[in-house]
BAVOKOL-551816 format. One record per residue: residue number from 1; residue in one letter; x, y, z of N, C-alpha, C, O in turn. Coordinates in pm, whole numbers, plus 50000, padded with zeros to 5 digits. Example, Ala and Ser with C-alpha at 12.3 -4.5 7.8 and 13.67 -1.06 7.14 Angstrom:
REM residues 2
<1 'a' <51319 49431 50780> <51230 49550 50780> <51320 49670 50780> <51424 49668 50846>> <2 's' <51285 49775 50708> <51367 49894 50714> <51290 50003 50787> <51341 50114 50804>> 
This chain:
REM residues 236
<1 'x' <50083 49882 50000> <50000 50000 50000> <50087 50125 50000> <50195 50124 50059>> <2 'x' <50044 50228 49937> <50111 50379 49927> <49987 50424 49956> <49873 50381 49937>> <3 'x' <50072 50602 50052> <49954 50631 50112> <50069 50777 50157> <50192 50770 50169>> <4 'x' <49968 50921 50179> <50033 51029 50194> <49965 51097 50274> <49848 51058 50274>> <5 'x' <49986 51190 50350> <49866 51280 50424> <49870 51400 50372> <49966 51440 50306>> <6 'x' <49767 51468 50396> <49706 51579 50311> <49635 51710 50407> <49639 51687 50528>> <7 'x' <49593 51798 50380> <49518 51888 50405> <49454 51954 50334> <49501 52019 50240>> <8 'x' <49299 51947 50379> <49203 51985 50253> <49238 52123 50235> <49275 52178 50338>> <9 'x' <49234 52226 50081> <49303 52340 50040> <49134 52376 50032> <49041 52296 50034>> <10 'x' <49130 52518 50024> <49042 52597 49971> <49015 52656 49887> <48927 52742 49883>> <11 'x' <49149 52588 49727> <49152 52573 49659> <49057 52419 49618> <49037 52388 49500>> <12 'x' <49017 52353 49710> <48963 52208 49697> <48854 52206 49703> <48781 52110 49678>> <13 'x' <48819 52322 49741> <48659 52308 49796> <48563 52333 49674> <48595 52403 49577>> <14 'x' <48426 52261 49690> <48351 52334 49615> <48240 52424 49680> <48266 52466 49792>> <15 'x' <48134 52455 49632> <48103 52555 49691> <47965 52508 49821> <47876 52588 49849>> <16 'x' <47972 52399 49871> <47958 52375 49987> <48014 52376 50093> <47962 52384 50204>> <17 'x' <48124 52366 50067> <48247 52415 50154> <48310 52277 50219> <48372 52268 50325>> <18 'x' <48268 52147 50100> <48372 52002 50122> <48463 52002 50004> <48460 52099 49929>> <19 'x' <48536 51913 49984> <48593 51874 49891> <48527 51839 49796> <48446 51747 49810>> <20 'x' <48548 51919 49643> <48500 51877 49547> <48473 51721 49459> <48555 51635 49493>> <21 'x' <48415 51694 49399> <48457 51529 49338> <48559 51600 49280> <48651 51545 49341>> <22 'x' <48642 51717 49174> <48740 51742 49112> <48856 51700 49220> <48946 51619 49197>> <23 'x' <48837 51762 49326> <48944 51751 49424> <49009 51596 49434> <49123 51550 49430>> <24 'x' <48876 51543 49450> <48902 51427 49577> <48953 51327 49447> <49049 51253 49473>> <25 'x' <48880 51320 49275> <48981 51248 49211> <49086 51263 49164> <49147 51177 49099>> <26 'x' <49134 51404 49196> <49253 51490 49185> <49361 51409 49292> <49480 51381 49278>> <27 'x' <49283 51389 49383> <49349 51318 49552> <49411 51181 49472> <49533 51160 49466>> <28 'x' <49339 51119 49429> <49305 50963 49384> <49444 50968 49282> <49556 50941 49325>> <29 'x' <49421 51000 49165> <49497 51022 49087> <49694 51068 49109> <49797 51017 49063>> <30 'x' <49666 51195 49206> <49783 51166 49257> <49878 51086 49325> <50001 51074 49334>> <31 'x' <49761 51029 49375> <49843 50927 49489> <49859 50792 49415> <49952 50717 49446>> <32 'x' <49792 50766 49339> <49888 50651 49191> <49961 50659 49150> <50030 50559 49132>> <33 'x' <50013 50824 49088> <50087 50879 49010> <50217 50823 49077> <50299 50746 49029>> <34 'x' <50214 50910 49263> <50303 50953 49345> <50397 50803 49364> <50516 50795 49334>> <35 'x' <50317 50695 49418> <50341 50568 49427> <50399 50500 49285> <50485 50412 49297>> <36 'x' <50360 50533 49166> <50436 50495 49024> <50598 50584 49033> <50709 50532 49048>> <37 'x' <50582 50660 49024> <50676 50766 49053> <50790 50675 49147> <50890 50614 49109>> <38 'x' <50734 50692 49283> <50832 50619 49393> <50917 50524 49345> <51040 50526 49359>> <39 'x' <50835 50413 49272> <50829 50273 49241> <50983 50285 49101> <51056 50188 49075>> <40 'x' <50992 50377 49056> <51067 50378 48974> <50984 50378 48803> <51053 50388 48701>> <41 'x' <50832 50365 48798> <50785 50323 48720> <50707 50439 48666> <50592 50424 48627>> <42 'x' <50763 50543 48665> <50621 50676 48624> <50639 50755 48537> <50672 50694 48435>> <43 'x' <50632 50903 48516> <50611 50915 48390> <50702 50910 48266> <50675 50892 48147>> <44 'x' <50838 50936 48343> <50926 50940 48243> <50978 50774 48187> <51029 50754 48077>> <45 'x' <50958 50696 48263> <50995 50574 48264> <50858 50523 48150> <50880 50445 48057>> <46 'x' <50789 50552 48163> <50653 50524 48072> <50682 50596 47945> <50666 50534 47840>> <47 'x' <50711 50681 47943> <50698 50777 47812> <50873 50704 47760> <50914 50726 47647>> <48 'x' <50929 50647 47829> <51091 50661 47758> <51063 50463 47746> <51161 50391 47763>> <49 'x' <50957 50416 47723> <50926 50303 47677> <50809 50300 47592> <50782 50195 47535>> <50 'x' <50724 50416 47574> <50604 50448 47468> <50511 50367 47539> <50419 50324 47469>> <51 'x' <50510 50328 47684> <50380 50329 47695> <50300 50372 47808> <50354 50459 47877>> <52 'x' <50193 50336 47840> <50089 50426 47913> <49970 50361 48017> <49906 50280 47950>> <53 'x' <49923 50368 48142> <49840 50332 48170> <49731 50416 48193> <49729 50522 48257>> <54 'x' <49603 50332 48108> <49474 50455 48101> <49392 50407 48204> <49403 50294 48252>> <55 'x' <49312 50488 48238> <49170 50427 48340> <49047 50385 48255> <48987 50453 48171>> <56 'x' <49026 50270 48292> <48863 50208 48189> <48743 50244 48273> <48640 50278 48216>> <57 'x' <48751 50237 48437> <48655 50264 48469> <48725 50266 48597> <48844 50240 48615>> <58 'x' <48579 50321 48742> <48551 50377 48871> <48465 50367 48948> <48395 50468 48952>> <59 'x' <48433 50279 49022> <48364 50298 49134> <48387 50365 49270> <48475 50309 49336>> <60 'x' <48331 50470 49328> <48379 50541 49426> <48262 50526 49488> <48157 50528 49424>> <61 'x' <48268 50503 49671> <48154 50496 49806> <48178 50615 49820> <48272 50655 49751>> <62 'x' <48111 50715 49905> <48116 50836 49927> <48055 50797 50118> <47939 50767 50147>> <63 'x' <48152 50807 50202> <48022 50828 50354> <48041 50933 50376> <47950 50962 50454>> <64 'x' <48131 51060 50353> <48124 51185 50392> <48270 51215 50323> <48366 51139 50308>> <65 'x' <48250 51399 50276> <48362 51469 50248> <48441 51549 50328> <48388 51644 50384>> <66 'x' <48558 51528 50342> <48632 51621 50423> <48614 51789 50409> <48551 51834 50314>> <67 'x' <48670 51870 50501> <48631 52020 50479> <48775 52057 50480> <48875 51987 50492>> <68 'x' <48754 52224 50459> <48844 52301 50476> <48952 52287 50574> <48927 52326 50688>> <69 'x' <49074 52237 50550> <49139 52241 50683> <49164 52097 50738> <49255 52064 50815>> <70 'x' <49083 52030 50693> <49082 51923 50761> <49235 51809 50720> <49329 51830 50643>> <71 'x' <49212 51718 50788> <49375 51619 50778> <49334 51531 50761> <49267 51473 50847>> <72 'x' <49367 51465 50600> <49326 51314 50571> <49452 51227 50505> <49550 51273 50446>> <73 'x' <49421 51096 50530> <49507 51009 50440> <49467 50979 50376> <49353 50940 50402>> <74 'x' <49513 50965 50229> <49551 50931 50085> <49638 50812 50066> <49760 50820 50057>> <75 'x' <49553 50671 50058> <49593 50568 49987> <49544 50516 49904> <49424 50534 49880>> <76 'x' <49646 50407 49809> <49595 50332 49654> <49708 50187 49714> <49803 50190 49793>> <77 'x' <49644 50070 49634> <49699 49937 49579> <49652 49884 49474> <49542 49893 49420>> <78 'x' <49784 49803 49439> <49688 49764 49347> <49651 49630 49368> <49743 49572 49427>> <79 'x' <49549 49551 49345> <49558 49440 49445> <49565 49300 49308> <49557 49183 49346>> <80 'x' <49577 49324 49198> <49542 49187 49103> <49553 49279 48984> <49528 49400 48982>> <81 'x' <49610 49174 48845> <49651 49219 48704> <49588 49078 48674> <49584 48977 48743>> <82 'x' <49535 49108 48538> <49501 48989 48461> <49508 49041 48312> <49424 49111 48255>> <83 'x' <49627 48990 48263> <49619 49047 48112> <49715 49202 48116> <49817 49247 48167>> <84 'x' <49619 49239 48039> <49687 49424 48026> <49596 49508 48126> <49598 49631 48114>> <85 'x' <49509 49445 48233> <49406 49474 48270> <49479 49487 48431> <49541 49388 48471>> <86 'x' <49470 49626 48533> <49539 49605 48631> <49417 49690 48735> <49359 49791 48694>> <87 'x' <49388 49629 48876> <49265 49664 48905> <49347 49737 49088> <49412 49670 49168>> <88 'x' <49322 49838 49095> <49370 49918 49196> <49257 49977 49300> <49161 50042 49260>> <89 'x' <49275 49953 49413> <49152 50028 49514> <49259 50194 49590> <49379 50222 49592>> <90 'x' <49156 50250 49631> <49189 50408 49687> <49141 50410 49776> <49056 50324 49801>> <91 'x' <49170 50506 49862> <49052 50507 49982> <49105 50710 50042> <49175 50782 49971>> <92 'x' <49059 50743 50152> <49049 50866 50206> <49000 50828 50310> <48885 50784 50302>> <93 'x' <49060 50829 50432> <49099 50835 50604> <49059 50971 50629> <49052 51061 50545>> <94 'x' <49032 50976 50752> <49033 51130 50852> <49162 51088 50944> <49245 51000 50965>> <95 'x' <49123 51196 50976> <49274 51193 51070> <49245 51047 51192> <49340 50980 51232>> <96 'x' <49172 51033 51214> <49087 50879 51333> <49126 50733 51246> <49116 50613 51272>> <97 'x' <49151 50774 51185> <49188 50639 51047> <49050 50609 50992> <49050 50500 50936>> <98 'x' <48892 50690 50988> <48754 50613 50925> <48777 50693 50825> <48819 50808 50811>> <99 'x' <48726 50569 50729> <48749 50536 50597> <48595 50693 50569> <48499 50717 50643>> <100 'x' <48625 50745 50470> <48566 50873 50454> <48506 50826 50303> <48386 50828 50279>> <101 'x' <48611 50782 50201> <48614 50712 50039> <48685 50584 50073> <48779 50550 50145>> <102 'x' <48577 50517 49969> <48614 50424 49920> <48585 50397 49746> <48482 50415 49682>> <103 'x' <48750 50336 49692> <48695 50359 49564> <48764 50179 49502> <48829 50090 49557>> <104 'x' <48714 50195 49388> <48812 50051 49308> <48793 50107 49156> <48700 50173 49109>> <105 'x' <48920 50053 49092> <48898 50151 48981> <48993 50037 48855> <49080 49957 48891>> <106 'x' <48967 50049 48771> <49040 49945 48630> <49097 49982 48518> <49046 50046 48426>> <107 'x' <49230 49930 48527> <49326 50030 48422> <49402 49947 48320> <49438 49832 48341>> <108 'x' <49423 50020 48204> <49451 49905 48102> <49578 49997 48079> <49589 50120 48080>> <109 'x' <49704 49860 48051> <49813 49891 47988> <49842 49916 47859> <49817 49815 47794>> <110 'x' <49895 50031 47772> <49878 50058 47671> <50011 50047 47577> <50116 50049 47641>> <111 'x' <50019 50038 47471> <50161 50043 47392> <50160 50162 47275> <50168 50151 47152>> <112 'x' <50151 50239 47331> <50180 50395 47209> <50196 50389 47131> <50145 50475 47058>> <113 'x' <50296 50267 47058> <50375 50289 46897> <50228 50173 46828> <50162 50202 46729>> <114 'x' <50215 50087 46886> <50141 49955 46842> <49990 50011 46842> <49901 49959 46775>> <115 'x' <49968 50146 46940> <49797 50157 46978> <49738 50048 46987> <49643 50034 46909>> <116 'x' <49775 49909 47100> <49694 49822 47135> <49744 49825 47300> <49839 49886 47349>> <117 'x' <49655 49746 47357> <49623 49680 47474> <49824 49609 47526> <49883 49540 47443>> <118 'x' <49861 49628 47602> <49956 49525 47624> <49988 49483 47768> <49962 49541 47873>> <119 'x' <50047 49373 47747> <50069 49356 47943> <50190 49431 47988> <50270 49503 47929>> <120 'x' <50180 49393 48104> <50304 49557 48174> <50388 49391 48179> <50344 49284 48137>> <121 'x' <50516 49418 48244> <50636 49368 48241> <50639 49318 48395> <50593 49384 48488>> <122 'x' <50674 49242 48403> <50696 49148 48521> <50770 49256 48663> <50744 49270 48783>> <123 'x' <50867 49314 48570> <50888 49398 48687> <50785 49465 48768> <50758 49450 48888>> <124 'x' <50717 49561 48654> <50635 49611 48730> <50512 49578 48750> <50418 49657 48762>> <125 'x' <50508 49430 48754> <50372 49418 48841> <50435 49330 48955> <50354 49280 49033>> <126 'x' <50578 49303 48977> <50619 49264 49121> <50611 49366 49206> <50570 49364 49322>> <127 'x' <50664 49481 49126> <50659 49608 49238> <50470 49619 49309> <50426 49600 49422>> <128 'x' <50405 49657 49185> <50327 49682 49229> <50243 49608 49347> <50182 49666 49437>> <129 'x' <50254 49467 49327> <50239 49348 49399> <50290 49327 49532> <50252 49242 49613>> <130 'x' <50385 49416 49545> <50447 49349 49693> <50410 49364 49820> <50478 49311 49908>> <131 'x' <50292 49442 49855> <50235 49436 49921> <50166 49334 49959> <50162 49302 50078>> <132 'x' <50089 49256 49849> <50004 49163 49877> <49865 49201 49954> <49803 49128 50032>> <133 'x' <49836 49320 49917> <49730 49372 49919> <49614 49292 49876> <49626 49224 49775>> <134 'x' <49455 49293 49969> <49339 49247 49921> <49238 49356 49887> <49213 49467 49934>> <135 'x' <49203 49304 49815> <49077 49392 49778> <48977 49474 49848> <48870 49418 49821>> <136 'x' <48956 49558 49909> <48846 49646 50001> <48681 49554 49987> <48625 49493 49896>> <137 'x' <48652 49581 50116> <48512 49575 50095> <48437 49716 50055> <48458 49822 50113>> <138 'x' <48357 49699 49960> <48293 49787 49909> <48193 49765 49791> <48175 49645 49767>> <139 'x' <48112 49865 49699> <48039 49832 49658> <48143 49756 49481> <48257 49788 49445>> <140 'x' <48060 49671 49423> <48127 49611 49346> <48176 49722 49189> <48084 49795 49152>> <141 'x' <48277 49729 49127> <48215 49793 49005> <48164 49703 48908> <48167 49581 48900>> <142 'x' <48107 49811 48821> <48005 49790 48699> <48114 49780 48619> <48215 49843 48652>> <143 'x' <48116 49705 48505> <48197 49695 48427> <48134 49711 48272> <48177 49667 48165>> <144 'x' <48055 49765 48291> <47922 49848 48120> <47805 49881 48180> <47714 49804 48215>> <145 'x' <47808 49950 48187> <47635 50061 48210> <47556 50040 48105> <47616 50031 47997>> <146 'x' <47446 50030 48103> <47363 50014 48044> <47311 50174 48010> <47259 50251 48091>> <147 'x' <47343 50201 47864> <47329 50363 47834> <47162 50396 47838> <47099 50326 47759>> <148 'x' <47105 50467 47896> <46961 50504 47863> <46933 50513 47728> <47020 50519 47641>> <149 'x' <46799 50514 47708> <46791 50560 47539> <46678 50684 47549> <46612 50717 47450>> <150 'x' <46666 50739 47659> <46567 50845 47711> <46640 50942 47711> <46713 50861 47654>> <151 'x' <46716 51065 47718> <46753 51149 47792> <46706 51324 47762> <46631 51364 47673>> <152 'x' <46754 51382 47834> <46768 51559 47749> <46927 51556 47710> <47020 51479 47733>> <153 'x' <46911 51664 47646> <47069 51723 47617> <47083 51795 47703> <46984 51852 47750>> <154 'x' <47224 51820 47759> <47222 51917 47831> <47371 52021 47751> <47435 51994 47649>> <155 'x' <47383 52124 47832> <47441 52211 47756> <47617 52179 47708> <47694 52143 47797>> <156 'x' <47666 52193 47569> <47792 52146 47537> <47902 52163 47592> <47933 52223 47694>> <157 'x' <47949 52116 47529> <48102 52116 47614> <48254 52116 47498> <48306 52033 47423>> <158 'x' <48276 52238 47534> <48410 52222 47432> <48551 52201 47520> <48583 52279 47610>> <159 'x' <48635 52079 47478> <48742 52078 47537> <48881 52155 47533> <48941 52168 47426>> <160 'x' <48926 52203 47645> <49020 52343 47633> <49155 52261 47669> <49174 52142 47689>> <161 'x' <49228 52355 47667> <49387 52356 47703> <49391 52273 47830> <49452 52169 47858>> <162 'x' <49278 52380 47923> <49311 52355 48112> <49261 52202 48123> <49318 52141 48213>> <163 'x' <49159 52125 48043> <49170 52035 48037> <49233 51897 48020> <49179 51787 48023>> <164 'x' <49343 51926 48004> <49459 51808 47941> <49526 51759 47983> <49623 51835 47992>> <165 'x' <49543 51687 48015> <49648 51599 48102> <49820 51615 48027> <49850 51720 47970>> <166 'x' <49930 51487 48037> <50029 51450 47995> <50016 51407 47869> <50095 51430 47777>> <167 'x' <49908 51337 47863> <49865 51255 47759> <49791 51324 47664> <49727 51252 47588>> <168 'x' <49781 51447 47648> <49684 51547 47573> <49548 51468 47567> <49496 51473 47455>> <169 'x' <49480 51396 47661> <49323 51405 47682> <49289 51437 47790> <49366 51458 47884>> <170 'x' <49148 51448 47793> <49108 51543 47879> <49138 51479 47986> <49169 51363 47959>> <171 'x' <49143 51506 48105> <49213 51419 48218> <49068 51405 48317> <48975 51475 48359>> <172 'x' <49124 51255 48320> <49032 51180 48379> <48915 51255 48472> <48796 51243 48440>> <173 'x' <48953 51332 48585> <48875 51368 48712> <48788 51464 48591> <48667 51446 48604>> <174 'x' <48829 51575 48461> <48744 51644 48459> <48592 51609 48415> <48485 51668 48431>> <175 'x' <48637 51463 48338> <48523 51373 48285> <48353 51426 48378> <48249 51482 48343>> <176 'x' <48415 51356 48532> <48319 51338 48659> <48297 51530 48673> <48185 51563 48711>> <177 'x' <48355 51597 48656> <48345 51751 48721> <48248 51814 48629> <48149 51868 48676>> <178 'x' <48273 51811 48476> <48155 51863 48401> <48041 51780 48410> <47942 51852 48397>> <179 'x' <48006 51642 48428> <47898 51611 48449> <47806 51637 48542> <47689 51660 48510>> <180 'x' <47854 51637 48684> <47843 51722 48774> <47796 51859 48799> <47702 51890 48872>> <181 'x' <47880 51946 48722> <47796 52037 48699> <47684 52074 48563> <47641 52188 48543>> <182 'x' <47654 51975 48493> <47529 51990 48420> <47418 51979 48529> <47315 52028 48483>> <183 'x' <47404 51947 48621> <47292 51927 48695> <47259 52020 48810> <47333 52035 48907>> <184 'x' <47156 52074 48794> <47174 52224 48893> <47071 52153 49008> <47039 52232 49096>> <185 'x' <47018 52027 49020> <46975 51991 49164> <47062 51986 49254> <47170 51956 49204>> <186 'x' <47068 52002 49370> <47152 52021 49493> <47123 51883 49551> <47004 51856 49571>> <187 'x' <47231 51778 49586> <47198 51659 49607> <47344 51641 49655> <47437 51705 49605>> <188 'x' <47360 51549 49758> <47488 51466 49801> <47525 51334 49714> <47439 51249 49689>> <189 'x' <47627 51325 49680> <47666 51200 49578> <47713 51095 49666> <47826 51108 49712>> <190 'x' <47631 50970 49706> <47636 50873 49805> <47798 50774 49688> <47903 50728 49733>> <191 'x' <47755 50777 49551> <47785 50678 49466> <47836 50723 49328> <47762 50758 49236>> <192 'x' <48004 50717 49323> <48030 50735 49173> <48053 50623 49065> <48144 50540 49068>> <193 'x' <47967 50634 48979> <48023 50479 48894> <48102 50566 48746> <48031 50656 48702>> <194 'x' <48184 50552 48702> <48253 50591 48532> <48283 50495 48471> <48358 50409 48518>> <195 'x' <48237 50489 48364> <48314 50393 48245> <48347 50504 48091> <48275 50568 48015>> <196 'x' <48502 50479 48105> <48564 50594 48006> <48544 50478 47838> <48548 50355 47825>> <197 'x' <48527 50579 47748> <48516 50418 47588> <48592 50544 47511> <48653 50489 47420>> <198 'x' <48615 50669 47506> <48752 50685 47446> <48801 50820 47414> <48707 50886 47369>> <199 'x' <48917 50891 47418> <48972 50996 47510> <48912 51138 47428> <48900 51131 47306>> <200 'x' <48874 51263 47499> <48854 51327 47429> <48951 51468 47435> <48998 51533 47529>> <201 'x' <48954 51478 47326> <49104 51552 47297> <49076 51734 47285> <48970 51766 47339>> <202 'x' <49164 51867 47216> <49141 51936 47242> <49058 52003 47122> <49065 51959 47007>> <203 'x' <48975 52119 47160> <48861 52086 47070> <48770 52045 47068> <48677 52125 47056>> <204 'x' <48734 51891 47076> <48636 51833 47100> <48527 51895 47156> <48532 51948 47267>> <205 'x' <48423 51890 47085> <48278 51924 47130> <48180 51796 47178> <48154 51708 47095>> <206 'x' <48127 51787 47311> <48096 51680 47381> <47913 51745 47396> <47873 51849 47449>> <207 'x' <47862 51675 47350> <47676 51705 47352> <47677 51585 47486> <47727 51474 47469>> <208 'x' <47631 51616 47581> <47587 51533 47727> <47465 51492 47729> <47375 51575 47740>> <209 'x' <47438 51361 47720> <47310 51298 47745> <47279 51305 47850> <47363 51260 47928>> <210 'x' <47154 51357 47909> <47136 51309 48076> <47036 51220 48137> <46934 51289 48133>> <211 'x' <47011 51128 48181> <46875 51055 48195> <46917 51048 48359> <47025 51022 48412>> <212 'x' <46766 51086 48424> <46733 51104 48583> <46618 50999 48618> <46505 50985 48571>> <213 'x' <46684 50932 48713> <46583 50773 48732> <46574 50822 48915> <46653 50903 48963>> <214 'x' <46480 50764 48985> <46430 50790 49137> <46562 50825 49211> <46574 50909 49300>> <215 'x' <46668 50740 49153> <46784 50788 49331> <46896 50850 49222> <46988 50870 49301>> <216 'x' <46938 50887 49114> <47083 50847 49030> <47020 50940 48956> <46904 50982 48958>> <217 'x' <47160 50979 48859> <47186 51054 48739> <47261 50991 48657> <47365 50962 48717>> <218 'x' <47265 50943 48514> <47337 50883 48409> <47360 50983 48317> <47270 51019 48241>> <219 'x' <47509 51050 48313> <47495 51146 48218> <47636 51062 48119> <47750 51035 48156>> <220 'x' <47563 51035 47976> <47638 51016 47869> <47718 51087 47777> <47670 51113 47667>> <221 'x' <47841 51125 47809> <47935 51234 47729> <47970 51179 47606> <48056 51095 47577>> <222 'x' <47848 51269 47507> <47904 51188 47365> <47943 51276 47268> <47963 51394 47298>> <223 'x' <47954 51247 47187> <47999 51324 47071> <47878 51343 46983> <47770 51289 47005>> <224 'x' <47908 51440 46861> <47759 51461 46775> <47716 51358 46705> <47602 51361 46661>> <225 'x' <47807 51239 46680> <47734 51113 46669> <47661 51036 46746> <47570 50965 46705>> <226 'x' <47707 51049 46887> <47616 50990 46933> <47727 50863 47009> <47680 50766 47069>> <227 'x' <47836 50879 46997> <47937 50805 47029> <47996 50837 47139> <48003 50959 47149>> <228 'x' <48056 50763 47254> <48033 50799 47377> <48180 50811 47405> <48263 50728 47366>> <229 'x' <48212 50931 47484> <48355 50983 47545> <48353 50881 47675> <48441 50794 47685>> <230 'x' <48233 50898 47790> <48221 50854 47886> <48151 50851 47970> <48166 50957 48030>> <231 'x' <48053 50771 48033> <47954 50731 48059> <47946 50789 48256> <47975 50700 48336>> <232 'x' <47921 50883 48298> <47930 50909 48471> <47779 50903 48548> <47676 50968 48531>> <233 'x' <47819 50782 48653> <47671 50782 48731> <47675 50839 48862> <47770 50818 48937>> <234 'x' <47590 50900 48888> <47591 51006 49052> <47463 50926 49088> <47356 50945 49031>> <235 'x' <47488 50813 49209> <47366 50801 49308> <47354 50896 49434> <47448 50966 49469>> <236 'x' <47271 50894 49480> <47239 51030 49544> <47130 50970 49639> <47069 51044 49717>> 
């Protein structure tokens, strides 16, 4: 397990005055990065072998968000690889050690020059492995959502600069942040589910499907075909 402590910024907040979902997969994200990094295995080591690990999908528990000020821990493992397929849990502590997030999330190894699927290298899935980490209890992920065929549009989305990761797509957390804010009900997010189907770059104009069922929101980030960037569910 890798794991860092933190203090919520007020730069983090959103305007309830917890940590944003931008923040908190901002949290998530780093602390993979930080732990790849450590490991000897991160970005430059990736880029000076052409390849890449993307996120396919996310399940995140929500029992409460940290505030302003507050002192949390930031951990990730990864607990099992099968294939090019490598499946990592996260979590977010208070300062008491209760679990605040819980997340599990699925990432595919990529080969840049080939643009296919590939397995990572023995090395680094000993590293990653040596913990011998198990899997969290938590809710299971979805591994395909079932897309509505009901929805509204909601208002577009053009992808900018501030959007971009390393990888010139849009980076992961902002996926969950514009969906989020298409929805002007005021609601607590008990439940995040994402499934990403493929990267959207700069430019890109994203038309958002939204379909609203009794507890949840399914908003479908697609393109003007009708072809899907990425699929984000908010239970509530």
């Amino acid at each position: 397990m890798y794991s860092f402590n933190e203090r919520i910024r007020y730069s983090e907040l959103g305007e309830d005055g917890e940590l944003s979902l931008l923040g908190l997969l901002n949290l998530f994200q780093d602390c993979s990065t930080f732990q790849s990094e450590d490991l000897g295995l991160g970005i430059e080591y990736l880029q000076g072998k052409r390849e890449a690990w993307w996120v396919n999908s996310w399940q995140i528990d929500i029992s409460r968000l940290p505030v302003l000020g507050q002192r949390v821990e930031v951990g990730t493992f990864a607990y099992d690889f099968k294939s090019f397929y490598g499946f990592r849990n996260f979590f977010l502590k208070d300062e008491n050690g209760e679990f605040l997030v819980k997340a599990d999330s699925i990432w595919f190894h990529y080969d840049l020059d080939n643009k296919r699927p590939t397995k990572p290298t023995d090395e680094a899935l000993g590293k990653y492995l040596a913990g011998n980490d198990k899997h969290m209890e938590m809710t299971k992920i979805v591994r395909k959502f079932d897309i509505p065929s009901d929805y509204e549009l909601g208002d577009k989305i053009i992808v900018t600069k501030n959007d971009l990761d390393t990888n010139h797509h849009m980076n992961n957390a902002i996926y969950v942040s514009k969906a989020r804010n298409l929805i002007d009900e005021d609601f607590k997010v008990k439940k995040i589910g994402v499934q990403y189907k493929k990267a959207a770059v700069l430019h890109d104009i994203i038309l958002p499907r939204i379909t609203k069922d009794k507890d949840s929101y399914i908003i479908n980030l697609a393109d003007k075909d009708g072809d899907t960037y990425a699929v984000v569910k908010f239970d509530y």
